[in-house]
TORLO-978283 format. One record per residue (C-alpha): residue number from 1; residue in three letters; chain; x, z, y. Coordinates in nm, 4 decimals, padded with zeros to 6 digits, always signed. Last residue first. Layout:
BEGIN
+--------+-------+------+----------+----------+----------+
: midren : tordo : tike :       c1 :       c3 :       c2 :
+--------+-------+------+----------+----------+----------+
:    NUM :   ALA :    A :        X :        Z :        Y :
...
+--------+-------+------+----------+----------+----------+
END
This chain:
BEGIN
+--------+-------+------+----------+----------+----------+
: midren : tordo : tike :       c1 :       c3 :       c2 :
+--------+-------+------+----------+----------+----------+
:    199 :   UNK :    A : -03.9937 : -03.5602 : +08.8119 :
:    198 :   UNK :    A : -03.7658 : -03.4496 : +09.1236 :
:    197 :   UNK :    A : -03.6101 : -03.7935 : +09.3268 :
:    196 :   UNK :    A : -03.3162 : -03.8493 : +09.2831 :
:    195 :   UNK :    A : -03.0230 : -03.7483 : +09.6036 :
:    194 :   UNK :    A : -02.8887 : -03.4276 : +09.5151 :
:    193 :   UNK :    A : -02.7450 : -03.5993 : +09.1418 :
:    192 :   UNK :    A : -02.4082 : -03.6303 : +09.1358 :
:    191 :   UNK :    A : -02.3204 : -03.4283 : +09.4175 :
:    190 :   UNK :    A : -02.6053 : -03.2141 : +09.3496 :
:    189 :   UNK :    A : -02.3897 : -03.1216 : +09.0008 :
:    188 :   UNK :    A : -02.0588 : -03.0377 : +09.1844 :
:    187 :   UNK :    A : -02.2527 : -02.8307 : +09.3782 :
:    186 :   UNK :    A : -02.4668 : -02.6928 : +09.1418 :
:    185 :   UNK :    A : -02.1537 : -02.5906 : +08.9215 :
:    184 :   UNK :    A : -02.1760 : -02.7728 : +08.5658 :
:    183 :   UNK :    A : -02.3480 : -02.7807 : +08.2804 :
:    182 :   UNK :    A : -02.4114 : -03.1015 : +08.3104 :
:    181 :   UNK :    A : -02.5184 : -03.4167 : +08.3297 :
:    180 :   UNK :    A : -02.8225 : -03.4894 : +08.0748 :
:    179 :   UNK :    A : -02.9437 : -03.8910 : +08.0542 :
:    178 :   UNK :    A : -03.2243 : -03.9731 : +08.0111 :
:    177 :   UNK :    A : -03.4105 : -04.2989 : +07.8286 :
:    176 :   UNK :    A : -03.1568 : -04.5332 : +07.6640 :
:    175 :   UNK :    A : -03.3298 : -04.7766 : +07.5014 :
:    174 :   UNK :    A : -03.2070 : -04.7960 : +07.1279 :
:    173 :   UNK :    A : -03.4795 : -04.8728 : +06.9700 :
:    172 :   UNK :    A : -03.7753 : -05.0058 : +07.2119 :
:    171 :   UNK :    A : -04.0126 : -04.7554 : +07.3928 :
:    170 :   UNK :    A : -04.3226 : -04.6228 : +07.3494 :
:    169 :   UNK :    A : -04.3367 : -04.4829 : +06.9468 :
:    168 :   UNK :    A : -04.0764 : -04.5681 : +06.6739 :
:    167 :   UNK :    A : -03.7883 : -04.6790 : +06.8957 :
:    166 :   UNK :    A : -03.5355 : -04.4256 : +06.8003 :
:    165 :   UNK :    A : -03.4557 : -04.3495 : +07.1616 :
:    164 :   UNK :    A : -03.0677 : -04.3654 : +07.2820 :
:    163 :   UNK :    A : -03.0325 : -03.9923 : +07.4623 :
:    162 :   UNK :    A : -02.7285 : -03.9928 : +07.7126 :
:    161 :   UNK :    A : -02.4936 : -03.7295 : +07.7420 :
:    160 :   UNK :    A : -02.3002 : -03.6549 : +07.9652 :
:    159 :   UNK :    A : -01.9838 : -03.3680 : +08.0545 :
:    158 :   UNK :    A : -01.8430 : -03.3169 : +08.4274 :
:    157 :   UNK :    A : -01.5454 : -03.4151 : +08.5041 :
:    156 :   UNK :    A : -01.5804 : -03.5579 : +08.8743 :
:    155 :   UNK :    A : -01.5262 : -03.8743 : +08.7442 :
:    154 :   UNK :    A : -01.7223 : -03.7904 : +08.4586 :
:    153 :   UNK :    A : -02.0504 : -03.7315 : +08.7031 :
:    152 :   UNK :    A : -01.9859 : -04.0844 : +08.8931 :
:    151 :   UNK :    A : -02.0059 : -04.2948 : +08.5830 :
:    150 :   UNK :    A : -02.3011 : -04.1280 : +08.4427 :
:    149 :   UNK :    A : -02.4841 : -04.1507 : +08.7397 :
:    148 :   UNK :    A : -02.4002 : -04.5299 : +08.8065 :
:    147 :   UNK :    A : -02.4665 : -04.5881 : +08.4493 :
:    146 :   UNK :    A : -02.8305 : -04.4361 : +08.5265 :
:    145 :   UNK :    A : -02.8590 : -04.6683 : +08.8383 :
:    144 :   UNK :    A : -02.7966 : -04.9837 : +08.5850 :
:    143 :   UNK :    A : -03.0458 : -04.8614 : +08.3423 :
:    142 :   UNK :    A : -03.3424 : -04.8067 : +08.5644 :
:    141 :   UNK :    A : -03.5388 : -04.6032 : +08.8787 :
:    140 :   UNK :    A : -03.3622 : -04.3141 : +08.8378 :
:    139 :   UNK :    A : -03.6017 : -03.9533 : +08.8569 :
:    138 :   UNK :    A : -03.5015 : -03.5772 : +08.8469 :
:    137 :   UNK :    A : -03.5467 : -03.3007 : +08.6273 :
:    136 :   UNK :    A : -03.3778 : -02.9961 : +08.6609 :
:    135 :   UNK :    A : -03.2384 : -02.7409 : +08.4226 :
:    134 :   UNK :    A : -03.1345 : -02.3708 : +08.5034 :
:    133 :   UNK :    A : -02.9237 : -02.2125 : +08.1835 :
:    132 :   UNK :    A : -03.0195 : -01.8958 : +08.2218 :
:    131 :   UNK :    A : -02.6891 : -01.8145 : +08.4568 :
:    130 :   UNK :    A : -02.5821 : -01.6482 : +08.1386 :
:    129 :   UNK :    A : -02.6473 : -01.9505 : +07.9147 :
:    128 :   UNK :    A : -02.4591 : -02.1589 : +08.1409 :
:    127 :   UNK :    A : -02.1697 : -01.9032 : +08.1231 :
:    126 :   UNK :    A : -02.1444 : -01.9286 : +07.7884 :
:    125 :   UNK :    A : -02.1860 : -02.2896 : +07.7903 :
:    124 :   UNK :    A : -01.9010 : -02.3451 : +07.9489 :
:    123 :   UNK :    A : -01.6833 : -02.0964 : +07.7393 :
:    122 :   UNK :    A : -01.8319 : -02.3026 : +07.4447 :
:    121 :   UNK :    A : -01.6279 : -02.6059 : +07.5658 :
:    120 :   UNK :    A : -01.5479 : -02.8587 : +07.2871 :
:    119 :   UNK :    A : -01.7940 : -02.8081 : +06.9772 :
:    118 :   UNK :    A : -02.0736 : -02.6011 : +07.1272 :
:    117 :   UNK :    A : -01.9867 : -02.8460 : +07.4095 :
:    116 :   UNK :    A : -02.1716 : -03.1819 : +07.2025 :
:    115 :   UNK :    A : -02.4239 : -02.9414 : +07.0534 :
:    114 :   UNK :    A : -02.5466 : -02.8388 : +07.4021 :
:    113 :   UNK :    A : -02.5637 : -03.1665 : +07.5211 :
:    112 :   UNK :    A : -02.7508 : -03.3062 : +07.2532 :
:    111 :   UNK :    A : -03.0318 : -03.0035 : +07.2768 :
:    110 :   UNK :    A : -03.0612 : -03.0720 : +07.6630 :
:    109 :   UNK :    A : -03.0991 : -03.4694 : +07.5934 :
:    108 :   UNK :    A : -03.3415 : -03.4669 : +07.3014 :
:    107 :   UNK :    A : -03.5589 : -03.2096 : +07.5089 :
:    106 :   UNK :    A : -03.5672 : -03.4326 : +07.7528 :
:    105 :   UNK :    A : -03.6499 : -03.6918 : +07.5387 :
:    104 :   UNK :    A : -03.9365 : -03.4830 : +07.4022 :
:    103 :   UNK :    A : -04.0836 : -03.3675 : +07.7451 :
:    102 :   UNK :    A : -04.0646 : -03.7449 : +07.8585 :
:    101 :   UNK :    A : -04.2469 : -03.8913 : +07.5893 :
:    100 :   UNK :    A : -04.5080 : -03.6411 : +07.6506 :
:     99 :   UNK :    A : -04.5791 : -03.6709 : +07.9769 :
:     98 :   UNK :    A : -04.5786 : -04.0718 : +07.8770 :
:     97 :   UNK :    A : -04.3317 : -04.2662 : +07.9071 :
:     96 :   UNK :    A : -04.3112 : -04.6169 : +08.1574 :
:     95 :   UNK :    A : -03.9825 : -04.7832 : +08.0860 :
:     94 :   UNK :    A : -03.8711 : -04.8249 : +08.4017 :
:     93 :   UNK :    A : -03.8578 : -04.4585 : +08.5428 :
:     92 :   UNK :    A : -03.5857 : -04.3768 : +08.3308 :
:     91 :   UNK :    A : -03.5467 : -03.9592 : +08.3361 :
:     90 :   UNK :    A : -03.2313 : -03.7954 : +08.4912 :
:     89 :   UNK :    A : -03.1747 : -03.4596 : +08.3134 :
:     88 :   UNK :    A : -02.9510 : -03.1727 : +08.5349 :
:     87 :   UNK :    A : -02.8089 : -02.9252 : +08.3938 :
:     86 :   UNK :    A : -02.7252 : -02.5593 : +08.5764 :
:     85 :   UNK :    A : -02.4244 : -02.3852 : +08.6295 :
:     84 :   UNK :    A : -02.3984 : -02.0964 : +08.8981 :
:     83 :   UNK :    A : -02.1397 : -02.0395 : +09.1700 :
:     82 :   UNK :    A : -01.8899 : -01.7703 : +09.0936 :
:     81 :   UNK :    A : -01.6423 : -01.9035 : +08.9026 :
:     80 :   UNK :    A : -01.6639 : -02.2515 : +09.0390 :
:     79 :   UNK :    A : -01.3320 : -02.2158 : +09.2887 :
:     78 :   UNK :    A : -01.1657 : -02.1347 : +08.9510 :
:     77 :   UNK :    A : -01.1769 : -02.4467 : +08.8449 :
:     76 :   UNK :    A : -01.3861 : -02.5547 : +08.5729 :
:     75 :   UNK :    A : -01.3397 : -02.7965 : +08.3485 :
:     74 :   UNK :    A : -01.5830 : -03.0610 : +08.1089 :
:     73 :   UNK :    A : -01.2855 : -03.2959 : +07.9295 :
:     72 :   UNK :    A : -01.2835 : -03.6538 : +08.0836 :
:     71 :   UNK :    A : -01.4467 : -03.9437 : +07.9833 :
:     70 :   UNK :    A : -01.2164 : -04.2535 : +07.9531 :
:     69 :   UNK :    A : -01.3924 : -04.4952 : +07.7284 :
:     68 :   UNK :    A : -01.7217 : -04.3731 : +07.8511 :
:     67 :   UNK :    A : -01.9635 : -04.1715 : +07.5559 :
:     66 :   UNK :    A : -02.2351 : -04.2790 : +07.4662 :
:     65 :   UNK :    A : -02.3786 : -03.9304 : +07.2996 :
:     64 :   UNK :    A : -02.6662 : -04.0620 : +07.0371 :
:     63 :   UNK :    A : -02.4666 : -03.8797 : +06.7482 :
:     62 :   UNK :    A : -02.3283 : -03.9534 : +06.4442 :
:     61 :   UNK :    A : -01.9798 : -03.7356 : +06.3763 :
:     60 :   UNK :    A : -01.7248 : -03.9488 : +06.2476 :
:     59 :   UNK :    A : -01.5703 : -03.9897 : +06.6104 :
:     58 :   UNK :    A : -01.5791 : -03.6032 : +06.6809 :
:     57 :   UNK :    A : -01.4210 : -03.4896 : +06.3190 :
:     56 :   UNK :    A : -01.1375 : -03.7881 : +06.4140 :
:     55 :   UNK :    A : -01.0802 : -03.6659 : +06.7594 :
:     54 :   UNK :    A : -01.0639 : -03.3033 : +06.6174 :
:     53 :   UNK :    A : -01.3146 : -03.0372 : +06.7870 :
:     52 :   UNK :    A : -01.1424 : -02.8122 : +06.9616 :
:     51 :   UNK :    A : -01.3717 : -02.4429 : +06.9286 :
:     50 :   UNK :    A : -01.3893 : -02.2214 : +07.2278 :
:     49 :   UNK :    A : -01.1955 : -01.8633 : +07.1509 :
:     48 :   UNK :    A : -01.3804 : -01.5112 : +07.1265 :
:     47 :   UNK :    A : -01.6990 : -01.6314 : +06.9155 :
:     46 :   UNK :    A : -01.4819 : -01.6437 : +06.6174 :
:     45 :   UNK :    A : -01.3266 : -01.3031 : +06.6962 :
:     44 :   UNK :    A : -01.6501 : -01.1822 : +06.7524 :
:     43 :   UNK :    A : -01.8085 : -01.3062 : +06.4200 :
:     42 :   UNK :    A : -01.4976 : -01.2109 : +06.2013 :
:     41 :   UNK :    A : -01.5209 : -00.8516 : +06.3639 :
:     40 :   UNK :    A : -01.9144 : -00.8425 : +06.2501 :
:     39 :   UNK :    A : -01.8655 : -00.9815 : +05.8976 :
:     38 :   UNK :    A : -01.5275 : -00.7162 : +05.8065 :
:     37 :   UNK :    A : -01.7817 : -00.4662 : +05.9712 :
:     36 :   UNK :    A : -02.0376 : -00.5433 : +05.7381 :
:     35 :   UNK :    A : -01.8166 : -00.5902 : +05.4128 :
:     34 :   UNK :    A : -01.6651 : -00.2067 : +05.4461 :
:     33 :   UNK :    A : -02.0168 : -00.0804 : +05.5291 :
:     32 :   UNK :    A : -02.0848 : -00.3222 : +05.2107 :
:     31 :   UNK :    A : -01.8166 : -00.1605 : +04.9732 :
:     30 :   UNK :    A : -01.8332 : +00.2212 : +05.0375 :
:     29 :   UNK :    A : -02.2189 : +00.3480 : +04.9971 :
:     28 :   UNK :    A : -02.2050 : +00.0558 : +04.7598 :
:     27 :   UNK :    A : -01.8972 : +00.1814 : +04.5146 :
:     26 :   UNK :    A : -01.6268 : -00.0562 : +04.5086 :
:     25 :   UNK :    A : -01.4057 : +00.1580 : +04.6451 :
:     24 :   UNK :    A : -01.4491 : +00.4555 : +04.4453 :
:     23 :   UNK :    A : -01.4289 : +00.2468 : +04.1499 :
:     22 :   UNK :    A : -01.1042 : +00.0812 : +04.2337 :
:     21 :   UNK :    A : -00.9700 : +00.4462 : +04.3245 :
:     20 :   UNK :    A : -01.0015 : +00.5857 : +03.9548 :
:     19 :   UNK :    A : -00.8230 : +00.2686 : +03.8409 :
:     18 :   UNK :    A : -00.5549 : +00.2757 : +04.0399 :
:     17 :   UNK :    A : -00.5482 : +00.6801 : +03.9244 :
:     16 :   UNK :    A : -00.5352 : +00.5763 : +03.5900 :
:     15 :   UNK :    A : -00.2582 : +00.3568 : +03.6412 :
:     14 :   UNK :    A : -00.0238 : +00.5460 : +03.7816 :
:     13 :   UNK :    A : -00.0970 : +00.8199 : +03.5538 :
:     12 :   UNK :    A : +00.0052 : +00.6152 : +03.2377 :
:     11 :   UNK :    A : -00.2651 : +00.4193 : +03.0368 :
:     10 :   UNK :    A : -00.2714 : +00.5310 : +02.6660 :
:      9 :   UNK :    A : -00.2579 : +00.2213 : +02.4135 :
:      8 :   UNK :    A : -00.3146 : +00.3317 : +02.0835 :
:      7 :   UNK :    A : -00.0562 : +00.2519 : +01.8379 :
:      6 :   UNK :    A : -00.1421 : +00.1737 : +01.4981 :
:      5 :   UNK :    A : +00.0433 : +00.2986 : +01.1951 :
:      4 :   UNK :    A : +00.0627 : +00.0663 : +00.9354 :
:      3 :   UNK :    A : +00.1821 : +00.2247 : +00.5879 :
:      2 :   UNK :    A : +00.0811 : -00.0810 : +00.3313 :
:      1 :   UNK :    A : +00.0000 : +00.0000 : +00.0000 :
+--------+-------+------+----------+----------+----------+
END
């Protein structure tokens, strides 16, 4: 007959007390305070620095923003720092929407523009949002004075966007019907847009 003797594995002290804290740390009451305030400091440090969209993330990204070949980057200086930010949407009056055409293309425009500088400039918005984010809407009479708008905001540097309609109810695909300038100081916004008309 065979004389085995087996050999039972006893775990030194080291390890028994790694073991004895693993379950104390894992316990509820200890593990999701712990995974909480891991969530909450990831949030704010996320939220703490604007996000830089890459060129090739931004130009595989479908959107109705037409953006100019040279547009320049939203800025502030720090003249604006105290003057409030506020949008402004320029409605076509050529192609003839209705109310409600107008509230939804609006809508369109404000929501685009935000998403656009949620990516590039949140700082921007920030401060948009805490000047609760005033938006005006004002009156071109067609395409070519729109351009003109557009042109003359990002000269100054401040951001556009410009809603190209689906086409399935009033208008034709891929008219463009507002356009949003802005967030941006009221000055350098009325300088754009001081002179159209109010919807």
């Amino acid at each position: 007959m065979f004389n085995s003797s087996t050999k039972v594995y006893q775990p030194s002290k080291k390890q028994k007390e790694e073991k004895q804290w693993l379950r104390v740390s894992f316990k509820p009451e200890n593990f999701i305070p712990g995974l909480i305030i891991g969530f909450i400091c990831g949030l704010l440090l996320d939220l703490s620095k604007p996000i830089i969209a890459s060129s090739s993330a931004a130009a595989n990204k479908k959107s109705n923003l037409l953006p100019s070949k040279n547009q320049k980057q939203p800025r502030l200086s720090p003249d604006d720092t105290d003057e409030e930010l506020k949008m402004v949407l320029v409605v076509r009056q050529d192609l003839k929407m209705g109310q409600g055409k107008i509230a939804s293309q609006c809508a369109h425009a404000a929501t685009g523009m935000y998403s656009e500088l949620v990516q590039s400039h949140r700082s921007l918005l920030r401060k948009w949002e805490l000047c609760g984010q005033a938006k005006i809407v004002v009156t071109c009479k067609n395409q070519q004075e729109m351009n003109k708008l557009k042109e003359a905001a990002e000269d100054i540097g401040l951001p556009t966007f410009v809603v190209a309609d689906a086409g399935r109810t009033q208008v034709s695909s891929g008219s463009k019907t507002v356009l949003a300038i802005g967030p941006g100081s009221k000055s350098a916004v009325d300088s754009v847009t001081g002179k159209q008309r109010l919807l």
